[in-house]
C-alpha positions in Angstrom: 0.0 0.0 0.0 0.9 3.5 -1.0 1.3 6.1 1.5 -2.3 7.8 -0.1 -3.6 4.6 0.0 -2.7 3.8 3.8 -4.3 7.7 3.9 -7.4 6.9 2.4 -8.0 3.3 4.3 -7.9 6.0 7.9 -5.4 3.4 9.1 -3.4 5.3 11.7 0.5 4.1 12.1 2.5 4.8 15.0 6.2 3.6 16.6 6.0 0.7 19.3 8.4 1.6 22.3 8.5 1.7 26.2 5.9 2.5 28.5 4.6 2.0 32.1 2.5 -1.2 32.7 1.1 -1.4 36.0 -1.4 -4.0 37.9 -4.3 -2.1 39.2 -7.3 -2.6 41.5 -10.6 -1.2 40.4 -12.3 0.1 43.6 -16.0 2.5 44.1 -15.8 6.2 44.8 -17.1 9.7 45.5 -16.0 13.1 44.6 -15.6 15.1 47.8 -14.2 18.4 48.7 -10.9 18.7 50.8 -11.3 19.0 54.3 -8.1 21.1 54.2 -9.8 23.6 51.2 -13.2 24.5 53.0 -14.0 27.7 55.1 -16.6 28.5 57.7 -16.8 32.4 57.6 -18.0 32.8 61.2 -18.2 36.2 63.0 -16.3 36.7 66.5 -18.7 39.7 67.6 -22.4 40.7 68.3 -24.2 42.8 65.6 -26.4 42.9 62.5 -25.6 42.2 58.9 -25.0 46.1 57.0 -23.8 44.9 53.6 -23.8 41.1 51.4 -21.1 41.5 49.0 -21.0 37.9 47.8 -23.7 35.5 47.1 -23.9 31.7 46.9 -22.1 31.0 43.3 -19.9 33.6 43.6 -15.9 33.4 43.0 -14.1 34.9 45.7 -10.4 35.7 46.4 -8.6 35.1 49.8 -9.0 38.5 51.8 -11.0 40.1 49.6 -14.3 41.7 52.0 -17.4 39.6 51.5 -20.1 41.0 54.5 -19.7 44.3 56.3 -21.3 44.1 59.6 -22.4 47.1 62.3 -21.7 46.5 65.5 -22.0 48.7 69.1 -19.2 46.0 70.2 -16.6 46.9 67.8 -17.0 50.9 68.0 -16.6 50.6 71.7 -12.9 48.5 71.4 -12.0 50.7 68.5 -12.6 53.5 70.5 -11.0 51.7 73.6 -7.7 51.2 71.6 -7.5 54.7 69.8 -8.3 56.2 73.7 -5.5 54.0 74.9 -3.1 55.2 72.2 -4.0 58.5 73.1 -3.2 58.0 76.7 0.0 56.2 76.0 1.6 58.9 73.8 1.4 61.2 76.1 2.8 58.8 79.2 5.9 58.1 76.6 6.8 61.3 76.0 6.5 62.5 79.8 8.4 59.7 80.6 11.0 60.5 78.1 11.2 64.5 79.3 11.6 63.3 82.9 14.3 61.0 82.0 16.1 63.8 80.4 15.3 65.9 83.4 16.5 63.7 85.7 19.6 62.7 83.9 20.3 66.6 84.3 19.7 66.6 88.1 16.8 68.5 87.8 14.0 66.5 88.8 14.4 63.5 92.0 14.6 59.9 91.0 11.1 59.4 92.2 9.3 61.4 89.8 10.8 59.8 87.0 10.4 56.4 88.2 6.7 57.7 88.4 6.2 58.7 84.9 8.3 55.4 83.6 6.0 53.2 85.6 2.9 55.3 84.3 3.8 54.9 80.9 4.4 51.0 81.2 1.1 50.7 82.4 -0.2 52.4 79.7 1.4 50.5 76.8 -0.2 47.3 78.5 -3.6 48.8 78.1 -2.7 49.7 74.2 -1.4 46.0 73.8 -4.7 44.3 75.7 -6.5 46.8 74.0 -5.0 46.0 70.3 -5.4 42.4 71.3 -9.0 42.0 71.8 -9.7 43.9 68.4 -7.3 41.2 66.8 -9.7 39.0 68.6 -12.6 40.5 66.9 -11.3 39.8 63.7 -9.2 43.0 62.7 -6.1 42.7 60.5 -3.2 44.4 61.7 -3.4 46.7 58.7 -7.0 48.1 59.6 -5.6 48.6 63.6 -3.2 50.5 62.0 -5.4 53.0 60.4 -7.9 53.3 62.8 -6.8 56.7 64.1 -7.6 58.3 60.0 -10.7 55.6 60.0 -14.3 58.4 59.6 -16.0 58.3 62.5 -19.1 56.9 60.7 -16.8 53.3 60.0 -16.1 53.4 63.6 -19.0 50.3 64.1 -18.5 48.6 60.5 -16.5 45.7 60.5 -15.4 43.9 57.4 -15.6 40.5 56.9 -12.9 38.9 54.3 -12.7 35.5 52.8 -10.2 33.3 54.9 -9.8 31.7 51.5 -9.6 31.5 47.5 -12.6 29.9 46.5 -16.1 29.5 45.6 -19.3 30.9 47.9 -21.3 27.1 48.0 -23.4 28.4 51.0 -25.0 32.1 52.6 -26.3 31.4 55.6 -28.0 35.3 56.7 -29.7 37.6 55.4 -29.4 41.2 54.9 -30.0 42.9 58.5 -30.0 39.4 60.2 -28.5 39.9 64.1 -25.8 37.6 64.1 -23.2 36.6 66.7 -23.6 34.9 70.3 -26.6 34.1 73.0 -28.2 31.6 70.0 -27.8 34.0 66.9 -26.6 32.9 64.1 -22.7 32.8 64.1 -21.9 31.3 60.4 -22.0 33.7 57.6 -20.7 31.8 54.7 -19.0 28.3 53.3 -16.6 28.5 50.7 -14.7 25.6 49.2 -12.0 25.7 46.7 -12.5 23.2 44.3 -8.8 23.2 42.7 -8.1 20.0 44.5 -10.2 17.3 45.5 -10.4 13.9 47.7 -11.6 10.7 46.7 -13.4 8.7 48.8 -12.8 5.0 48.0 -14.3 1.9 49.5 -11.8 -0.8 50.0 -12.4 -4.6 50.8 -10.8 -5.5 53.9 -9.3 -8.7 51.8 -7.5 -5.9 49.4 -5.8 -3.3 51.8 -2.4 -5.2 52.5 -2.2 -4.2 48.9 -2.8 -0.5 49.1 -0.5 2.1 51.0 0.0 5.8 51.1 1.9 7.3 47.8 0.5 4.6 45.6 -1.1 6.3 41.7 -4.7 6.3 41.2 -6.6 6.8 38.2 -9.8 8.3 38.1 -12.3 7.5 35.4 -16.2 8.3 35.4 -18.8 7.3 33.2 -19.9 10.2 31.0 -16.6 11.8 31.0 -14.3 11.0 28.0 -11.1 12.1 30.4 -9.6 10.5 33.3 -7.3 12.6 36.1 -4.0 10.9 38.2 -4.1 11.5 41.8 -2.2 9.2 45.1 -3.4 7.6 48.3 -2.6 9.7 51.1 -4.8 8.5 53.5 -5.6 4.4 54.5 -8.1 4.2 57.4 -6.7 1.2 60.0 -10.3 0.8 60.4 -12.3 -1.6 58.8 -16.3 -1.0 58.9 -17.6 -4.5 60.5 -21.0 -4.4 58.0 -19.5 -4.0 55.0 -16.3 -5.1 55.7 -14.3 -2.4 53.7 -12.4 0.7 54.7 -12.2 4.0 54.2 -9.0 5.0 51.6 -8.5 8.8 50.3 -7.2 9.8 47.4 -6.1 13.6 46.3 -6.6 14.6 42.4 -5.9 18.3 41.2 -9.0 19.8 39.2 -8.3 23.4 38.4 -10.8 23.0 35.5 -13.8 22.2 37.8 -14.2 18.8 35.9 -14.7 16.4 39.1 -17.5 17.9 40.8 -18.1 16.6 44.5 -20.4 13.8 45.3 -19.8 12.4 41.7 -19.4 8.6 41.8 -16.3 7.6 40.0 -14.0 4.3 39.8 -10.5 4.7 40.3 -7.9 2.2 39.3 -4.9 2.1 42.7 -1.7 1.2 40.9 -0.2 -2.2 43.0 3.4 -2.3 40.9 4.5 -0.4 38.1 7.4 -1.4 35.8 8.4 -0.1 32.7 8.2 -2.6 29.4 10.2 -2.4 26.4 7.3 -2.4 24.1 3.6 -1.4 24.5 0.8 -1.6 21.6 -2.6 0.0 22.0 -5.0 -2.7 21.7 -6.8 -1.4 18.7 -3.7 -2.8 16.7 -3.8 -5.9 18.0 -5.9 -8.2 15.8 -6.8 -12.2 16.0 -6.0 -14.4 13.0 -6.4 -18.4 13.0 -6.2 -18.1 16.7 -3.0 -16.1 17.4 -2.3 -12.6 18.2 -1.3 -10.4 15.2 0.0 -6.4 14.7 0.6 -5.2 11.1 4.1 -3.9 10.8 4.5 -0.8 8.0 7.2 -1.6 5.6 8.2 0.0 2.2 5.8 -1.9 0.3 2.7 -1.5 2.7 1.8 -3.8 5.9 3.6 -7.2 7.2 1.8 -9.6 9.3 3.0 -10.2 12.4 3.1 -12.5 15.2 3.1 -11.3 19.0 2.9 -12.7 22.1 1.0 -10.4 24.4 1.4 -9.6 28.3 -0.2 -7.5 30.6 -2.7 -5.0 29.7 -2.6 -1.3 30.8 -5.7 1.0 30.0 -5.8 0.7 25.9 -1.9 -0.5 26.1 -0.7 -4.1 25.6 2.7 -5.1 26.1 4.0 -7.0 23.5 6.3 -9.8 24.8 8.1 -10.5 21.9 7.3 -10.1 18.0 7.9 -6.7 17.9 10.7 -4.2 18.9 11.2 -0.7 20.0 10.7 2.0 17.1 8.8 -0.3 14.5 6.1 0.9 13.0 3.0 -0.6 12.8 -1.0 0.5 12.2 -3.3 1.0 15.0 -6.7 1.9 13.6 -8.7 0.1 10.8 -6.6 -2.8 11.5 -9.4 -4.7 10.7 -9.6 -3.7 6.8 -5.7 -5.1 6.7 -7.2 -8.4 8.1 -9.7 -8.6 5.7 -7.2 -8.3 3.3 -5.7 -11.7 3.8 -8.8 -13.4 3.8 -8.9 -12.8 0.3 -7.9 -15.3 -2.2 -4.5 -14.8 -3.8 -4.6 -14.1 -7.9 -2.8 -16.4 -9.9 -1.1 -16.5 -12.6 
């Protein structure tokens, strides 16, 4: 066969070589968010809900202010700390002049040691005081701007997402009372979906075979792709009805594709070795019984024997009949078989 005819037939060649082989256990499983890559966006203080800046759906970005809330609570320990820093300004620089005083004899040791104690006492207050609106839920930049902060955003307090992600629940509405004695505490849920677990069932017969690190692959019905992940979590528990235990599995998914609570089947690698020749199986073809590839060669396709071994996805490794960097045809193999059913001509 001509290369236009090989064109025209669709028959698809490519060069046998190495690959991975590996002996895998096909085990149930579910889609499931991270533990480690979901948020409860909880408020700290008494107050009602002023603004709702995100809704349920909506992307968000890790500090980025989602709720605003007004609360009496927060004006009184912004005002607390901003009095504080008031009070302790002026105690530093009175001790400071005293010392200076009474490094000049001018002033008795007492009255320093007065104004140095005084002013200790009142950068405690300014730390207790910074603490508890840290406590709150203020970032160290906003406690350092509260002095230039309108009086009017002296009782709003922002509330920022602890975490990139997506908003999957709201849990108030606008002007809701939230905080403590039985009010609502939870604001929002967000879950970034960039990586996700896989929850796998595992006969109890099975798990001497399985162990952290191992590959997974992860296949679903309906979805033409599949996704690699690893084990990184085998439960030394084994549920006593069903006799299986719980084995987690962590797969990137930047593209969204594995949505949680999916069912999916994923294949735990036991061994992997490398094999000096893989063939996908569509080139594989049965004739009188025995395993055959078609091997390209400058006049068009040679029949070939093979012996095969194990099977990995659509891979086969060839034992022996081929070697690495032939070429053979992996798609209308079929047509090529029909071909040598066909009586020869003679002359």
């Amino acid at each position: 066969m001509s290369e236009e005819q090989i064109k025209l037939a669709q028959i698809e060649l490519r060069n046998v070589g190495p690959a991975m082989i590996a002996k895998r256990l096909a085990v149930p499983g579910t889609i499931s968010p991270s533990a480690d890559l979901i948020a409860h966006v909880s408020v700290k203080l008494s107050g009602t809900v002023a603004e709702l800046r995100k809704n349920i759906g909506d992307d968000v970005v890790k500090d980025e202010v989602i709720a605003v809330l007004e609360s009496r609570e927060v004006a009184d320990a912004k005002s607390e700390y901003m009095a504080a820093r008031l009070t302790n300004d002026l105690a530093q620089d009175l001790a400071n002049r005293d010392k200076t005083l009474w490094d000049g004899k001018a002033i008795p040791e007492q009255q320093f040691l007065r104004s140095r104690n005084a002013a200790a006492q009142s950068g405690m207050k300014v730390n207790i005081a910074r603490q508890k609106l840290m406590a709150l839920g203020l970032a160290d930049n906003e406690i350092a701007t509260l002095p230039e902060t309108p009086e009017a955003r002296l009782r709003r307090q922002d509330v920022r997402a602890p975490i990139s992600g997506r908003v999957v629940e709201r849990k108030v509405e606008l002007g809701a009372a939230v905080g403590r004695d039985n009010l609502e505490t939870e604001l929002f849920v967000i879950v970034d979906l960039s990586r996700v677990w896989v929850d796998l069932s595992v006969a109890a017969s099975d798990l001497p075979l399985i162990r952290e690190g191992q590959p997974v692959k992860i296949s679903a019905r309906g979805l033409s792709e599949s996704t690699t992940g690893k084990v990184i979590f085998v439960s030394p528990l084994v549920d006593k009805d069903t006799r299986t235990a719980r084995v987690v599995a962590v797969i990137e998914n930047a593209d969204r594709t594995w949505r949680p609570g999916s069912f999916v089947t994923a294949a735990i690698a036991l061994n992997e070795r490398t094999v000096p020749v893989v063939a996908p199986a569509t080139a594989i073809q049965k004739v009188e019984g025995r395993s055959v590839v078609f091997v390209r060669t400058k006049d068009g396709f040679q029949k070939r024997d093979v012996v095969l071994g194990e099977k990995e996805d659509q891979g086969l490794e060839i034992v022996s009949g081929l070697t690495p960097g032939e070429t053979i045809a992996t798609t209308n193999t079929f047509a090529l078989k029909a071909e040598l059913s066909k009586p020869k001509d003679k002359d």
